[in-house]
N, C-alpha and C positions, 0 to 999 in steps of 0.2 A: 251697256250695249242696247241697244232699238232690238226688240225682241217681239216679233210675232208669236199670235199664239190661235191656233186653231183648231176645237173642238173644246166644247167645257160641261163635261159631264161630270158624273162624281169624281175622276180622278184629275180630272183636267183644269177644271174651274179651281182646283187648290193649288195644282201644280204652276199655275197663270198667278195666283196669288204669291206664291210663295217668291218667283220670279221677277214681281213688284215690289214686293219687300226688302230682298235683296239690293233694291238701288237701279233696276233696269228698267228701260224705256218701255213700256210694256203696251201693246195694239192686241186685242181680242176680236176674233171673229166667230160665228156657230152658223151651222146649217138656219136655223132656228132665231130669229134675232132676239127673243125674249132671255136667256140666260146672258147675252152680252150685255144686255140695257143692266137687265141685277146685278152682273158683275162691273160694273163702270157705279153704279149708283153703291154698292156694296163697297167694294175693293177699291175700287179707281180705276186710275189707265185710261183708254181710249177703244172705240168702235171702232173697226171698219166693215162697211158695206158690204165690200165683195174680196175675192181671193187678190185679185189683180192691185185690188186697191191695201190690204193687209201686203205684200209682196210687195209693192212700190216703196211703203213707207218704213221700209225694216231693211235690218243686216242679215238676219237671222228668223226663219219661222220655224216653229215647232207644233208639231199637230200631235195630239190624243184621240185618237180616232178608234170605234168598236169594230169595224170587222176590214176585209177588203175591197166591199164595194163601196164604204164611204170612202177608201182610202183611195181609190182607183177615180172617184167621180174629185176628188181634192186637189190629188195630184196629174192625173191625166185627164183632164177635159181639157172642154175648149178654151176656157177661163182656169184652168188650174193652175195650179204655183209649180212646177217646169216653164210652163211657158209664157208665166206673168214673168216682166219685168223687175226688176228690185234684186230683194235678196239674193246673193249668190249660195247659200248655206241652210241645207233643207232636213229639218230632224224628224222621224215621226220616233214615237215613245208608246205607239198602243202595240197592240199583237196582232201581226199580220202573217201572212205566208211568206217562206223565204223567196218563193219564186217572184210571187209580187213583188216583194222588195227587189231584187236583178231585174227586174222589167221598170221600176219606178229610177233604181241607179242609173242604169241603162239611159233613159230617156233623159234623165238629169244631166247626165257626162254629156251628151247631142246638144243641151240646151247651154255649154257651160259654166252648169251648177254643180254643187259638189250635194251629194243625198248621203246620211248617214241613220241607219238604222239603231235606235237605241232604247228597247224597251225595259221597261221596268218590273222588278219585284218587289209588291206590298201591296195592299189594300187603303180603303183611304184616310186606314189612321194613319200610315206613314205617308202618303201624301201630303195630309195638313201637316206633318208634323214634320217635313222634307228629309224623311231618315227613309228615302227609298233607294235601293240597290237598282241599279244603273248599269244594264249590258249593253255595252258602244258597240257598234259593229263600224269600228275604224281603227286605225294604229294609233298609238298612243302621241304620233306628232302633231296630232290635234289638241293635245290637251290645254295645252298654253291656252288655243283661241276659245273652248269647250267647256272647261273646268269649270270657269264663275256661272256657265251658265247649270251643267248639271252639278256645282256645290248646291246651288239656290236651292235643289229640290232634292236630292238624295244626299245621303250617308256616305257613300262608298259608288265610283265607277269603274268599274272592271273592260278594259280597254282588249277585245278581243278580235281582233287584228285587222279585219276583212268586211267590208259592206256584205251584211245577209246573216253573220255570223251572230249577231245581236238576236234576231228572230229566230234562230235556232235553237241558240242557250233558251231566251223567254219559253219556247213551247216544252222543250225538254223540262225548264224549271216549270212551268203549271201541271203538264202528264204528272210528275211526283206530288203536289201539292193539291190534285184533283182527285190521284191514287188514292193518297194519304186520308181524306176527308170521305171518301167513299168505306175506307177499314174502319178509319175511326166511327164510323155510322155502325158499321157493323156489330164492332166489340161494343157501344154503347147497347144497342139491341139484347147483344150475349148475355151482359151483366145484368140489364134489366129484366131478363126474363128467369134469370136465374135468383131474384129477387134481389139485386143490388143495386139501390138507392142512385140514379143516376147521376145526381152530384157526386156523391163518396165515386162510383167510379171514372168521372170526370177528373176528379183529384187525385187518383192512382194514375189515370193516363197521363197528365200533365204533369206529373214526380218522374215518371218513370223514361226508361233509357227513349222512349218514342217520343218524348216532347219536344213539341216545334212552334216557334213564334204563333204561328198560325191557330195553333190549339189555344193559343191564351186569348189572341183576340179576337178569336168566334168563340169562347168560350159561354158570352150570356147566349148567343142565337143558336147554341144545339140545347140550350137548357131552357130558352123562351123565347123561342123566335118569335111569337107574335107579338115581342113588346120592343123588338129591335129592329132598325133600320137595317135595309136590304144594303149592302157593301160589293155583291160580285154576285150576281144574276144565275141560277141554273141553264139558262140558255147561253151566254157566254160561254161556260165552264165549256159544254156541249161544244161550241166553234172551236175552242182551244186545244179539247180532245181530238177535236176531230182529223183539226189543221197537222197534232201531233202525228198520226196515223197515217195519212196523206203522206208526210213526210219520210215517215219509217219504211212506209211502203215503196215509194219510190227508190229507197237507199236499201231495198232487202234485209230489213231490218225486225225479226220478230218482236212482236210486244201482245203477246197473250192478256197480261193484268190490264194495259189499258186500256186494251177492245172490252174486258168485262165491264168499266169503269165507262166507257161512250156508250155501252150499250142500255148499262143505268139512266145514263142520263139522258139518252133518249126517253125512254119509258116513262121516266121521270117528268121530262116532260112532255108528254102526250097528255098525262094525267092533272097538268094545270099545274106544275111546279116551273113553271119556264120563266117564270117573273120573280121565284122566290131567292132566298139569298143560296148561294149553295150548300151553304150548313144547313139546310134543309132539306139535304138529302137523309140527313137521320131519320126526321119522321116521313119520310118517304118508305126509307128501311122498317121503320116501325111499321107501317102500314103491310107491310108483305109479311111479318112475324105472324105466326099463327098463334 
């Protein structure tokens, strides 16, 4: 399949790999042109210039995109891919708002394209390693055309029924995964001040009924983050939280734990953690223990 790919950040630049691997015709584009030259000189595949020019020569684009104004300046500008030419079949896979996504579908249905929302859970050791879980926000009679492309990069896609619905599951699944890394900061504090060896109870947490993928592989960055590569931003987390709340609120939906959990992570980052990896809100937690 001619596969466009737009944005290559940590999670993207693998996911674009992994999509080449597989046997697809693969065109890279970045805000930024320096990660597409590395990636074309790294990886292989092909450049292109501009959106119009990525949209012309493809069947299919897929964007990894960080927040909703890159996704809004990609897909709705004057040159964005609705209303480039080419592709009829428009994926994005970062975390966006649900409403942005019906305003991005929206525009796509006017232009004749069809937009599916389908982001991802993992970080980017399952990106290199294409074992990411895949929420489609489409019915499953897409799968035929859809499959080879998200087999290339995930494990498992979960076809949940409706354009928007992809972007709800994602936020829903980070609020627990954001939750989760905010407690586990905590108990790690508890143990430590109670003079428990924070590896030994690193390895209680990780035995015990609480362990989650995610605890194994931030496991070296709550125990040495300074000798680990950042994987998922504390400002991210922060958008993801937030985008979550937005959400609940709009739908009257309480969520007490997560407002404590955005409001960490504001704090958190005011104090210069906005660039660290989010398992860095441990020593963020540390830093408040008395």
């Amino acid at each position: 399949m001619r596969v466009g790919f737009a944005g290559l950040g940590r999670m993207g630049r693998r996911m674009a790999a992994n999509c080449l691997g597989a046997g697809h015709d693969v065109t890279v584009w970045n805000r930024s042109a320096a990660p597409a030259d590395t990636f074309r000189q790294a990886v292989g595949g092909r450049v292109a210039d501009t959106l119009v020019s990525l949209s012309a020569q493809n069947d299919v684009v897929i964007t990894m995109l960080a927040d909703d104004a890159a996704a809004r300046a990609v897909y709705l500008g004057d040159a964005g891919l609705v209303a480039a030419p080419g592709a009829q079949t428009l994926i994005e896979m970062g975390t966006m708002s649900p409403a942005l996504v019906g305003e991005i579908a929206k525009a796509a249905q006017s232009a004749g394209k069809r937009f599916v929302d389908a982001p991802v859970s993992g970080a980017t050791n399952a990106a290199e390693d294409a074992s990411l879980l895949i929420m489609a926000g489409a019915g499953d009679d897409l799968a035929p055309m859809l499959s080879p492309l998200f087999d290339a990069m995930g494990r498992k896609t979960i076809w949940l029924g409706e354009v928007g619905a992809g972007a709800v599951m994602k936020l829903a699944v980070n609020m627990l995964i954001h939750g989760m890394n905010q407690t586990v900061s905590e108990a790690l504090c508890l143990a430590e001040k109670s003079g428990i060896a924070t590896d030994r109870a690193f390895d209680v947490i990780e035995n015990s009924a609480a362990a989650a993928p995610m605890l194994k592989f931030r496991r070296p960055i709550y125990l040495d983050e300074a000798s680990q590569d950042v994987t998922f931003t504390v400002a991210l987390a922060r958008k993801d939280v937030g985008l979550a709340l937005d959400l609940a609120q709009s739908g009257g939906v309480p969520m007490p734990q997560t407002e404590t959990t955005f409001q960490v992570l504001k704090e958190a980052e005011a104090q210069g953690f906005d660039v660290r990896d989010m398992a860095s809100i441990f020593n963020y937690m540390r830093g408040q223990t008395e």
